[in-house]
Each structure stands twice: as structure tokens, then as C-alpha cells.
PLY file of the C-alpha trace (Angstrom):
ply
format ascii 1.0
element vertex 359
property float x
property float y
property float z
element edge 358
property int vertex1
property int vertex2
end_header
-0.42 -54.05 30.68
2.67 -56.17 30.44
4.12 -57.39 27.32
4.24 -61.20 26.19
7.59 -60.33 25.61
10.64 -61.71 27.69
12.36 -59.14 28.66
15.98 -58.82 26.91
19.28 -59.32 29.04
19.70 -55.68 29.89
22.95 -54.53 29.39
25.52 -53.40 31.89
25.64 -49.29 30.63
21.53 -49.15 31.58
21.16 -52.02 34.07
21.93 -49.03 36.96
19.57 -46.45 35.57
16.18 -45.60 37.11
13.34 -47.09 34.46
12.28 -43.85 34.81
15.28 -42.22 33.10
14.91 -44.95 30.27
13.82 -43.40 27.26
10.73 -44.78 25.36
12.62 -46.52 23.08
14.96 -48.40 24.68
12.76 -49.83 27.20
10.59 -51.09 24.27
13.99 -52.68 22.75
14.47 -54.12 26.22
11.28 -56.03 26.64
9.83 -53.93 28.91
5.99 -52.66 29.08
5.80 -49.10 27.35
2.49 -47.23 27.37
2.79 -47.37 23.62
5.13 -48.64 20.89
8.12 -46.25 20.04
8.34 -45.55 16.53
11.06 -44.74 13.86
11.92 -44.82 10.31
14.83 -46.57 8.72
16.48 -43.51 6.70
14.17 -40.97 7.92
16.94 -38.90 7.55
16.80 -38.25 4.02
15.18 -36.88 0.52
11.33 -36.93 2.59
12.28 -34.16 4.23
12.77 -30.47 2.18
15.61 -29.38 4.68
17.68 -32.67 4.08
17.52 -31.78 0.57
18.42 -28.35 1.12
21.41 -29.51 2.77
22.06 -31.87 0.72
22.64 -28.87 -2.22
25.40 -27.91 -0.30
27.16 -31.50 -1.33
27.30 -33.14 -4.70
29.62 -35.65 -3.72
27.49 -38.35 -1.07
30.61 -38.88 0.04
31.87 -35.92 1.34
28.45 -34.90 2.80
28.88 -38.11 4.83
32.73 -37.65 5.91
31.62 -33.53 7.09
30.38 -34.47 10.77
28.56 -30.93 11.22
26.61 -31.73 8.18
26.21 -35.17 8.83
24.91 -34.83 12.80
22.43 -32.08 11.22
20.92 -34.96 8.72
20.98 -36.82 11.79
18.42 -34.62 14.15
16.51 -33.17 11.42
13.71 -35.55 11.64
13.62 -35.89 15.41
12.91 -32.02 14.80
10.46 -32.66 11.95
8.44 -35.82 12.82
8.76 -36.39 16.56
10.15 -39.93 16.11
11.09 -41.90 19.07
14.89 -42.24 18.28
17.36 -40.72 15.92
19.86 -42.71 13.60
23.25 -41.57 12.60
23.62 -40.29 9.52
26.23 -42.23 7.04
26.58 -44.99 5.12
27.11 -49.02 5.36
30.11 -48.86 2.39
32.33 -46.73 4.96
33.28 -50.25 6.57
34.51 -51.56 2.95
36.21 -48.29 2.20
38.26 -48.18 5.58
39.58 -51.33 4.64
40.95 -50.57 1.57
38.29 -50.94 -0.61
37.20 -47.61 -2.61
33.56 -47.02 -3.58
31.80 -44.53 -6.01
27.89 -43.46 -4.96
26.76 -42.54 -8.38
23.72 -40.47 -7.89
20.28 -42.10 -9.23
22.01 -45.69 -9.62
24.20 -46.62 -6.08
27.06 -47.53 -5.36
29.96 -48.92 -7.28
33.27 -50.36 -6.51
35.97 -49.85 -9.68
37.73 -52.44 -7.58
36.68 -55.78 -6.64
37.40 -59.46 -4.62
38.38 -62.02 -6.30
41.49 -63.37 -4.83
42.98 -64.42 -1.95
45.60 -61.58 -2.50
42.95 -59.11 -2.61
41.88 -60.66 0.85
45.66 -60.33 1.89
45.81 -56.42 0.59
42.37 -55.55 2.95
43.04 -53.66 6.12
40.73 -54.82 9.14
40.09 -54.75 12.74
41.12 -51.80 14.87
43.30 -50.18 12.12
40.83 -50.18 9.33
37.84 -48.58 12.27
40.42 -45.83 13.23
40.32 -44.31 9.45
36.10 -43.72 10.55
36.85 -40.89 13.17
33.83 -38.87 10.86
31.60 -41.12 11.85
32.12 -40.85 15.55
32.59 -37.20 15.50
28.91 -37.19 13.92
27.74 -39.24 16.78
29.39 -37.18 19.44
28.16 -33.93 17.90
24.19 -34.91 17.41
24.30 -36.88 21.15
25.16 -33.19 22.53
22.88 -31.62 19.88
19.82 -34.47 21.38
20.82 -33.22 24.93
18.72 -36.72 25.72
15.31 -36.24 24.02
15.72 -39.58 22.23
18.25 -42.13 21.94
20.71 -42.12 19.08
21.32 -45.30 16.85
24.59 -46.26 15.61
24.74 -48.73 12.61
26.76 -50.97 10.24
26.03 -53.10 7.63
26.15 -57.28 8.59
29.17 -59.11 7.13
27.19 -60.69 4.20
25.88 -57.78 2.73
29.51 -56.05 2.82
30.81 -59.22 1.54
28.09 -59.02 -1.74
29.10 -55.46 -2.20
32.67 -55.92 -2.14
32.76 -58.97 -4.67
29.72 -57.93 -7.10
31.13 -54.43 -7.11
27.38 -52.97 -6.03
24.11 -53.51 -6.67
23.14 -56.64 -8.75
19.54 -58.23 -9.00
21.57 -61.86 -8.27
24.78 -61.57 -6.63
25.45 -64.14 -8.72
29.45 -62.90 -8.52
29.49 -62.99 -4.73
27.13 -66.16 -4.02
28.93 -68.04 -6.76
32.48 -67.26 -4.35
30.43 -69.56 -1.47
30.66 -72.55 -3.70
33.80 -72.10 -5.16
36.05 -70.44 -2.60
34.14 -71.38 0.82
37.58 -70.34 2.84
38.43 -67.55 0.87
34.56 -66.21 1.40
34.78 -67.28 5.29
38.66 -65.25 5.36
36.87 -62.04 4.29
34.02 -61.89 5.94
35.80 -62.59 8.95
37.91 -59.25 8.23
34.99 -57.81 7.65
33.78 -58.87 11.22
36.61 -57.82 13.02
36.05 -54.17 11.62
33.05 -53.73 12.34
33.46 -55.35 15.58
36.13 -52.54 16.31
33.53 -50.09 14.34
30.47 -50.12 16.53
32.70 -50.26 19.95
34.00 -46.64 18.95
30.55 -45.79 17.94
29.05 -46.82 21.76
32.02 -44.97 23.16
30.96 -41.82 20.97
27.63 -42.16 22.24
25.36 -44.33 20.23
22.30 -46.05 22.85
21.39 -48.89 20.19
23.15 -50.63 17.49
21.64 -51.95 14.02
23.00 -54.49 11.96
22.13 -53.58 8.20
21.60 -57.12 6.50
19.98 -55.85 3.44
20.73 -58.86 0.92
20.25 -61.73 3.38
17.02 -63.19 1.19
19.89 -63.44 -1.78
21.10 -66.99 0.39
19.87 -70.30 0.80
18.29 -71.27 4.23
22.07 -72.98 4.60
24.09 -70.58 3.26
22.87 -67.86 5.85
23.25 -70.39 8.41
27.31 -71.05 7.19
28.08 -67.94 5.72
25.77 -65.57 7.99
24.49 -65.88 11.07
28.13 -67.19 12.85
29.09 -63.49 12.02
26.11 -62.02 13.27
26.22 -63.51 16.74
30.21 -62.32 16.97
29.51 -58.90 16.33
26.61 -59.22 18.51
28.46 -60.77 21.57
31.08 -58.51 21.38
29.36 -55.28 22.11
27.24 -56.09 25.69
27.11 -52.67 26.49
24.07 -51.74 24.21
21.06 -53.10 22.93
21.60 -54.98 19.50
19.25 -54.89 16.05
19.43 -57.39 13.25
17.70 -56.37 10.29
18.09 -59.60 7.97
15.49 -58.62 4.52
13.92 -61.31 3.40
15.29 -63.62 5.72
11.72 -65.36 6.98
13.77 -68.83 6.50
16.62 -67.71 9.15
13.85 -66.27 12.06
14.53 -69.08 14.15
18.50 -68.84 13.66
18.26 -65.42 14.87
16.00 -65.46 17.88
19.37 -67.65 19.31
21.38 -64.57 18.69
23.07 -62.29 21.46
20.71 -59.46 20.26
17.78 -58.08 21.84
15.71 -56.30 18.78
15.25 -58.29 15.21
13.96 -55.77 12.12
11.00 -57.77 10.03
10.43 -56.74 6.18
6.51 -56.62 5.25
6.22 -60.11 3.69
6.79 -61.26 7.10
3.13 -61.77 8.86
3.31 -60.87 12.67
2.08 -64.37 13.68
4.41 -66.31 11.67
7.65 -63.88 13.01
6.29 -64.56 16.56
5.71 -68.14 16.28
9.60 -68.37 14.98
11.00 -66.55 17.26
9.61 -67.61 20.26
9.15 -64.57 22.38
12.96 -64.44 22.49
13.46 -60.81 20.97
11.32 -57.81 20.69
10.46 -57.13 16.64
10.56 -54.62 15.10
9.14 -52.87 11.54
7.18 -54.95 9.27
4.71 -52.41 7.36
5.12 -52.14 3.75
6.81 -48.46 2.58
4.52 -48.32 -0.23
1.24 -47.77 2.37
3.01 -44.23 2.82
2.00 -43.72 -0.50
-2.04 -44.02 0.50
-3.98 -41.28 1.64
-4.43 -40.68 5.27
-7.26 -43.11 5.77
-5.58 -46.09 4.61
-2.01 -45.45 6.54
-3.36 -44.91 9.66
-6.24 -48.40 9.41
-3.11 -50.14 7.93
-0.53 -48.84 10.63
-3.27 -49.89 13.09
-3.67 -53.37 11.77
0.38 -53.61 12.26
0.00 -52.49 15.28
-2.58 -54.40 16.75
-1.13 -57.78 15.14
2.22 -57.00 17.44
-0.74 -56.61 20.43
0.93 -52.95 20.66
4.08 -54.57 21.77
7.12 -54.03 19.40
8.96 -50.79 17.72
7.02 -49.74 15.18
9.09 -49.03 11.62
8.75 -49.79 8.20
9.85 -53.05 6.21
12.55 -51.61 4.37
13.98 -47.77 4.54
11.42 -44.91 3.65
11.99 -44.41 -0.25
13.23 -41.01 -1.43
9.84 -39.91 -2.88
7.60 -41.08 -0.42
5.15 -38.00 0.57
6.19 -36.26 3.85
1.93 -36.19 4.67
1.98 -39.85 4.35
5.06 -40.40 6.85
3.49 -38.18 9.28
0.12 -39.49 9.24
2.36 -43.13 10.43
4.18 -41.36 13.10
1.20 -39.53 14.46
-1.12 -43.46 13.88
1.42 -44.35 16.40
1.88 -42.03 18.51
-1.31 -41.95 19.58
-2.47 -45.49 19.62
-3.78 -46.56 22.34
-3.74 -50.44 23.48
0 1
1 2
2 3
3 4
4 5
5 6
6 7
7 8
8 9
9 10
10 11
11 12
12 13
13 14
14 15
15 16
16 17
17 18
18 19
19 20
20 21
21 22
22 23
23 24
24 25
25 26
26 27
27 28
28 29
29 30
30 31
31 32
32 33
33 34
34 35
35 36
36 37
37 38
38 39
39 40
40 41
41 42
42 43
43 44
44 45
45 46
46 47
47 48
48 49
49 50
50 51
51 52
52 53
53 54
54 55
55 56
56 57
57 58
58 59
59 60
60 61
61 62
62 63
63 64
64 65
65 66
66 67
67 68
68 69
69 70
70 71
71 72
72 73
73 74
74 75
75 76
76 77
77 78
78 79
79 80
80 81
81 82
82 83
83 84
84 85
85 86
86 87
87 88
88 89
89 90
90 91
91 92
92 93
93 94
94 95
95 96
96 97
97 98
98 99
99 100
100 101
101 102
102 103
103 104
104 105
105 106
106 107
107 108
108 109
109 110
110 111
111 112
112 113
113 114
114 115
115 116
116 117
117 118
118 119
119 120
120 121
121 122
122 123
123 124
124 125
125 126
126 127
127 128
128 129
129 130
130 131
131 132
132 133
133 134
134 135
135 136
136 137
137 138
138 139
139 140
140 141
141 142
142 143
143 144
144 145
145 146
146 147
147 148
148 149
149 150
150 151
151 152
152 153
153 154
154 155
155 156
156 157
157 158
158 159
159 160
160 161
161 162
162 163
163 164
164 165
165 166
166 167
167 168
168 169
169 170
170 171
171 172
172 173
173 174
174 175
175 176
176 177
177 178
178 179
179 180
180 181
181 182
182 183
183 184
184 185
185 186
186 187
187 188
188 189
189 190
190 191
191 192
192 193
193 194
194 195
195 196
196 197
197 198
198 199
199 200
200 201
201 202
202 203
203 204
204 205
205 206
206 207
207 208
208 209
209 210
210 211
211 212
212 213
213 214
214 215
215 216
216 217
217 218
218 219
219 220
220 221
221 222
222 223
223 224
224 225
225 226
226 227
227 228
228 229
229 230
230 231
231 232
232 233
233 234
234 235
235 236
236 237
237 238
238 239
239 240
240 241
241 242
242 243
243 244
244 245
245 246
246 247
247 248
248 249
249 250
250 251
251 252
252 253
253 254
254 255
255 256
256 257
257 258
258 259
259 260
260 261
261 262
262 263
263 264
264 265
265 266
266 267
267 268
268 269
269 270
270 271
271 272
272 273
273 274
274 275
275 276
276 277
277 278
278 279
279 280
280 281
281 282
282 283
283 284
284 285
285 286
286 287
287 288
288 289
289 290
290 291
291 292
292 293
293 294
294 295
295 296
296 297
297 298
298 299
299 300
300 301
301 302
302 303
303 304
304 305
305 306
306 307
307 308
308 309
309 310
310 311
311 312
312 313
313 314
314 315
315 316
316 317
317 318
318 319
319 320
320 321
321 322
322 323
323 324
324 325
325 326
326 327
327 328
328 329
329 330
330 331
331 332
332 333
333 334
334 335
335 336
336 337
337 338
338 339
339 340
340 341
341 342
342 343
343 344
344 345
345 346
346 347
347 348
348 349
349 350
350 351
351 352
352 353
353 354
354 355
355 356
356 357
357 358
């Protein structure tokens, strides 16, 4: 059966490879026919499983269990090992970026992150390190990458990942988590070019960021957007999505994710980006994401975490309903990451729905 799907621009490190050599979930982020959907979890690699939090004991500091690569690359294949997903994702952390370029962060265990420094000024703009010399201090990171591709040895593809300029941008003005963002939306109005001058560092490091991390190895690329749905529809259109298609353009040689939560109002904008794969939350119905987008991009996710909460039953009729919405055509995921105490019965019975569907 072939896919209503255009099929993506395929980029120059696959376009010489046999489709036969094409693992399952690339040629699903591609556009191409697949004799089922692939299937992942955004952190799968994490508190679900009992020997991530074994390892995890090892490491009461996040931070250093993210800067030891051995560690780190274990994280990484543990649930290719333990669910039989269709691709693994590195394991770290979107507040490295921030952090590389000069910009300290504390992960305070049960509450997030928190930065005892700030943005407010355009001399703490000035003081930020970016491009090519902030990337360089993220060697970690790549040596994770480099260690779990040889560790895969090619059973699935491995996904690299940063978070999108906005989201950095909230973090590094709010100083974390905030249920407004009222500090770094309220920097839009006030300071447009001071907010455009730092997200543009921020761009430029990541830029440099996920070009080491397809050099190390990484097959696919994910944007992290995870505060998008705090801006207006023109806010994320000015302060957003120019970023986006930069860091999206600049990297050809992989396929590209964007992951925008709660960005229904920006579908359109980002069907017109150099990407190939766009991540849907659950309040996203599959007909309105395909209507918006055109058939431009394959989607991705888009069932709520909290079904892996439901007895067997109800995941699998309720990953089926997903699935059959997307006509078996798209990668299947979650809406948002898997939360910390979702039972591991409830994320297999999703993996296994999907693996064996049938269109």
C-alpha cells in the first residue's frame, strides 16, 4: 500500500543507500511506504524502566550522570533492549545548549531545573558564548552518541536532539519552569531586538550542536519545542519559526523533527519548514494536523501519555484508533514524553499494539 504521504526530500547521507538497508524508521520519516508504522517513545529512556533507575543510583547529581558518556550511551540502548522500539534517542538533556554558553543550570530533583543566573540585559547577551565555541564544550554528548551507535551495531537508528531556540530562550530568562513565562514572553514586547540577539546565539549553537552530533553518528534529529503553546499565533511566527527553519536548513544531511507542544495554531507555519517529520501533542486530532499540513511532512506522536495508565484493553483499542486515524501511515509516539511513573505493562502493551498492527 503506498502512503498519502509525499515523500520527504531525502537527504544526501541516505539518498545512495539500497531501500533495503533503510531501517524501519527512517523510511517512515522519509515518506516512504513501511509495512507498518515505526514506533518510539519520547524519554523512553528513563524512570519506566527498573535498570535506568538502577543506574541512575549510581548518580545523584543529573548532571554528572548526563556528562559520563558510558553511563549515558547505556540509558541510551536500554530500552531498545527492553521494549523493542523502532529507534533509540540519545540520552541527555536540552539545558546542555544554555550551559555551554555560559549559562549554569541546577536540576533539582522532584522540581526541574533552575538557573541561579538569568537574562535580562543586553550585557548578559554580550557575556553568552555561542556558535562553534560554545558546541565544542559538549564533547560528552557526542562521545555518548559515538559509543551507543557502536553499541546499536545498526539494529535501529539513533536520534540526536536539542531543544528549539524558544524554549531555551524561556528557560534562560524565567530561570526554569514557570506556569506563564510571563518573565521571558514579557522580554518579546519590551526588548524585541534584545530577544531576537539571543535567540539568534542560541541558533548558531545549536546549529554547530547537532552538526557534531550527525558527525558522531546520530540518523535523525529532533527539535525539542516544549513551550511553543506559551506564544501567540504571531509571536511563534516572529520569534519562532524563522529559527526553526535555520537550524533546519542547515543540517541537509539527516532527516529533521519539530516537536512544537501545543502549537495547533503554527501547523501550517511548519509544514513550510526544511524538515521532514513534525511531533503532534494529543489535543491535536489527526484530521485537523493533516488538513494543516497538507501532506507536506510525515507526523508523528499524538496519543495522550495518560492512556498508558489504562489497562491493556483500553491502550491497545486507543493506540489502534491513533493508528488507524494516521491510515497506518506516520511514527507512532506519544503526545508529550512518557511520565516517570507510567507502568512499564502499559508502555509495552503500546509498543507491542504497534508492532503488530496490521493495515
Amino acid at each position: 500500500m503506498k502512503s498519502n504521504q509525499a515523500p520527504a526530500t531525502m537527504p544526501p547521507s541516505i539518498v545512495n543507500r539500497q531501500p533495503s538497508t533503510i531501517p524501519l524508521f527512517l523510511r517512515a520519516a522519509l515518506g516512504e511506504s513501511t509495512e507498518r508504522p515505526p514506533v518510539w517513545l519520547m524519554r523512553q529512556a528513563g524512570r519506566i524502566l527498573p535498570q535506568y533507575r538502577a543506574l541512575r543510583q549510581r548518580f545523584p547529581d543529573f548532571k554528572a550522570f548526563v556528562k559520563t558518556p558510558e553511563a549515558a550511551a547505556e540509558a541510551t540502548l536500554q530500552p531498545v533492549d527492553e521494549l523493542g522500539v523502532d529507534a533509540a534517542i540519545v540520552f541527555s538533556d536540552i539545558l546542555v545548549v544554555p550551559e555551554a554558553m555560559g549559562l549554569d543550570y541546577e536540576m533539582i530533583e522532584a522540581k526541574g531545573p533552575r538557573f541561579p543566573k538569568t537574562i535580562e540585559n543586553q550585557h548578559d547577551v554580550d557575556c553568552l558564548r555561542s556558535g562553534v565555541e560554545a558546541a565544542e564544550s559538549l564533547g560528552y554528548v557526542l562521545e555518548a552518541l559515538r559509543i551507543s551507535k557502536r553499541e546499536l551495531a545498526g539494529r535501529v537508528p539513533l536520534i540526536g536532539f536539542a531543544g528549539a531556540p524558544w524554549t531555551i530562550f524561556a528557560y534562560m530568562v524565567e530561570g526554569g519552569g514557570s506556569k506563564t513565562f510571563s518573565k521571558a514572553r514579557r522580554l518579546l514586547y519590551t526588548e524585541p531586538v534584545l530577544a531576537h540577539t539571543l535567540l539568534q546565539k542560541i541558533t548558531d549553537t545549536t546549529i554547530a550542536y547537532l552538526q557534531q552530533q550527525v558527525a558522531a553518528g546520530a540518523d535523525l534529529l529532533q527539535l525539542f519545542d516544549s513551550w511553543a503553546g506559551e506564544l501567540t499565533p504571531t509571536q511563534y511566527r516572529s520569534f519562532a519559526v524563522p529559527y526553526l527553519y535555520q537550524i533546519c536548513a542547515a543540517i541537509p544531511e539527516v532527516p529533521k523533527t519539530v516537536f512544537a507542544k501545543g502549537a495547533w495554531f503554527a501547523l501550517e507555519d511548519l509544514a513550510e519548514l526544511p524538515c521532514q517529520v513534525i511531533g503532534l501533542d494529543w489535543n491535536i486530532s489527526p484530521a485537523f494536523a493533516k488538513e494543516k499540513t497538507g501532506g507536506k511532512k510525515v507526523l508523528q506522536g499524538n496519543l495522550d501519555p495518560c492512556t498508558l495508565y489504562s489497562d491493556t484493553k483500553t491502550i491497545e483499542k486507543e493506540t489502534l484508533l491513533i493508528l488507524g486515524d494516521f491510515g497506518g501511515h506516520h511514527i507512532a509516539n506519544l503526545g508529550h514524553g512518557v511520565y516517570p511513573d507510567t507502568p512499564l505493562d502499559g508502555v509495552r502493551a503500546f509498543v507491542e499494539t504497534v508492532k503488530n498492527y496490521e493495515r
